[in-house]
C-alpha positions in Angstrom: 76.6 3.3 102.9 74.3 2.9 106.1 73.1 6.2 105.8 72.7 6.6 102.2 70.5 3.5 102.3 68.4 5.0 105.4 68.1 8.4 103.9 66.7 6.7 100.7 64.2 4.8 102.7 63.3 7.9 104.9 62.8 10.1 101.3 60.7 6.9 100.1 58.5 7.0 103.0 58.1 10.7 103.1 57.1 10.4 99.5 53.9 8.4 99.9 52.5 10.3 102.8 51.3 13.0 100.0 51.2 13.6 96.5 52.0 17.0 94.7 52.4 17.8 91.5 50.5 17.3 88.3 48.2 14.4 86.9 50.0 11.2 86.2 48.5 8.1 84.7 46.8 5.4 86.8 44.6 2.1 86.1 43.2 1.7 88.9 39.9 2.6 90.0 38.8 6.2 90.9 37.8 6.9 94.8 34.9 8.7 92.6 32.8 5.6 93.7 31.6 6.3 97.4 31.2 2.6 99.4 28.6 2.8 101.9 28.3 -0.6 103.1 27.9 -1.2 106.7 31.7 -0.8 108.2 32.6 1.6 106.1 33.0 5.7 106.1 30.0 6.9 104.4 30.8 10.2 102.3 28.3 12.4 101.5 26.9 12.8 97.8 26.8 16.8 97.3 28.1 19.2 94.4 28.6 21.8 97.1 30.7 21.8 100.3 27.6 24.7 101.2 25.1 22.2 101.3 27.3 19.7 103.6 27.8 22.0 106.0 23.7 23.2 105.6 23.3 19.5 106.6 26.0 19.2 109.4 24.1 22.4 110.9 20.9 21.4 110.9 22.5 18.1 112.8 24.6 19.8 114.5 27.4 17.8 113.6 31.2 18.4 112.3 32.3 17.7 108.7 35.2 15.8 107.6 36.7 16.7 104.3 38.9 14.2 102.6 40.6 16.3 99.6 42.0 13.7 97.0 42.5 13.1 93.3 42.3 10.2 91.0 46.0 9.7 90.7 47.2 9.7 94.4 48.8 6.5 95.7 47.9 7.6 99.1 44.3 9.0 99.0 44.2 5.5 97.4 45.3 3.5 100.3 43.6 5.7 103.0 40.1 4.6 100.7 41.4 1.1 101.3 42.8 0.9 104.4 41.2 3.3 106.6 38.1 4.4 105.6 37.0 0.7 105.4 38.3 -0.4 108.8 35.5 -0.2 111.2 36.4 1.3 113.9 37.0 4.3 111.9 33.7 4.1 110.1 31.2 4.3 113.2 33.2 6.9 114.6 33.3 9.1 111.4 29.7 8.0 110.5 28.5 9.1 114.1 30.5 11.9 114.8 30.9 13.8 111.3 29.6 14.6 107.8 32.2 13.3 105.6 32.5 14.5 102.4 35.2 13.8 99.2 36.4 16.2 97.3 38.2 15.6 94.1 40.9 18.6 93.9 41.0 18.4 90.1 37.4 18.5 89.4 33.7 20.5 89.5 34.4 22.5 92.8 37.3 20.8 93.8 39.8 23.2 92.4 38.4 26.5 94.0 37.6 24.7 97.4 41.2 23.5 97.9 42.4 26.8 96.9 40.1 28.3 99.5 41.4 25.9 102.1 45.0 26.3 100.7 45.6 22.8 99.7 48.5 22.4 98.0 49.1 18.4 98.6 47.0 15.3 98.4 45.2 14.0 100.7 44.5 16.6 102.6 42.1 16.0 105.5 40.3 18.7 107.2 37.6 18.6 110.0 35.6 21.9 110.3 32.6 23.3 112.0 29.4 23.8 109.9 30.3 27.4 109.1 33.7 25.8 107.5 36.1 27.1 110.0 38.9 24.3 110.4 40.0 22.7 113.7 42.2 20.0 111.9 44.1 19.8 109.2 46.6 17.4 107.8 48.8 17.5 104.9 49.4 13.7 103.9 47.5 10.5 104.7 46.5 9.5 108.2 46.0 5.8 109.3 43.4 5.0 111.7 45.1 6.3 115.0 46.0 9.5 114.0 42.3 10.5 111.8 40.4 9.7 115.3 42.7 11.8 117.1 42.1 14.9 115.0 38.5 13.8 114.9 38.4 13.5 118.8 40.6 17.0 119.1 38.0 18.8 116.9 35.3 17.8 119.0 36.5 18.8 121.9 37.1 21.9 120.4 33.4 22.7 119.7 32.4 20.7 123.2 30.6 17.9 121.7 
């Protein structure tokens, strides 16, 4: 019974790290609405992935891509639990271009086929010519996203 019950919880928690599969309904808000108070990631308003990385050239700075959809409990939580904690925030926000990407909408569905996403989130930090360094099926809390973020710089030396 032990191991039935700990297999359940392991499936459970496996689960909410990504979401695949089609639409389902939600009440909630949409992560559509980019927050861009002080302690908070700031995301990039763009139609184009093209002209984020234009920008992250010209600044010479590495992009963060944050693929999501409406109806994903964990891009949800990652919106409300780590992209608002601060820490997180001023080291995106210095670091990176950070830019949502809905996966169901505008661009969204030829981008994440382009970068093979086939889950939700799906976070991605790339150069400005849009060559990946990290990627990550699944939400990330706060440890892990600065790791990648800290791995892809010191891929690129910054």
């Amino acid at each position: 019974m032990r191991t039935f019950i700990f297999l359940l919880l392991s499936f459970s928690i496996i689960s909410f790290s990504a979401c695949k599969g089609s639409k389902a309904s939600s009440t909630s808000s949409s992560t559509e609405t980019k927050k861009t108070k002080s302690g908070l990631v700031k995301f990039v308003q763009s139609e184009t992935l093209s002209d984020v990385l234009d920008d992250a050239a010209r600044q010479n700075k590495l992009v963060f891509v944050d693929f999501y959809t409406t109806w994903c409990l964990p891009c949800k939580l990652m919106d409300q639990d780590v992209f608002t904690d601060k820490n997180v925030a001023k080291f995106l926000n210095d670091n990176f271009l950070s830019y949502k990407v809905n996966g169901e909408k505008g661009n969204g569905p030829n981008l994440a086929f382009v970068y093979q996403v086939q889950a939700y989130p799906t976070l991605l930090f790339m150069d400005a010519m849009g060559v990946v360094f990290e990627k990550k099926v699944g939400s990330a809390y706060q440890t892990e996203l600065m790791e990648m973020g800290r791995r892809a710089l010191n891929s690129q030396g910054m």
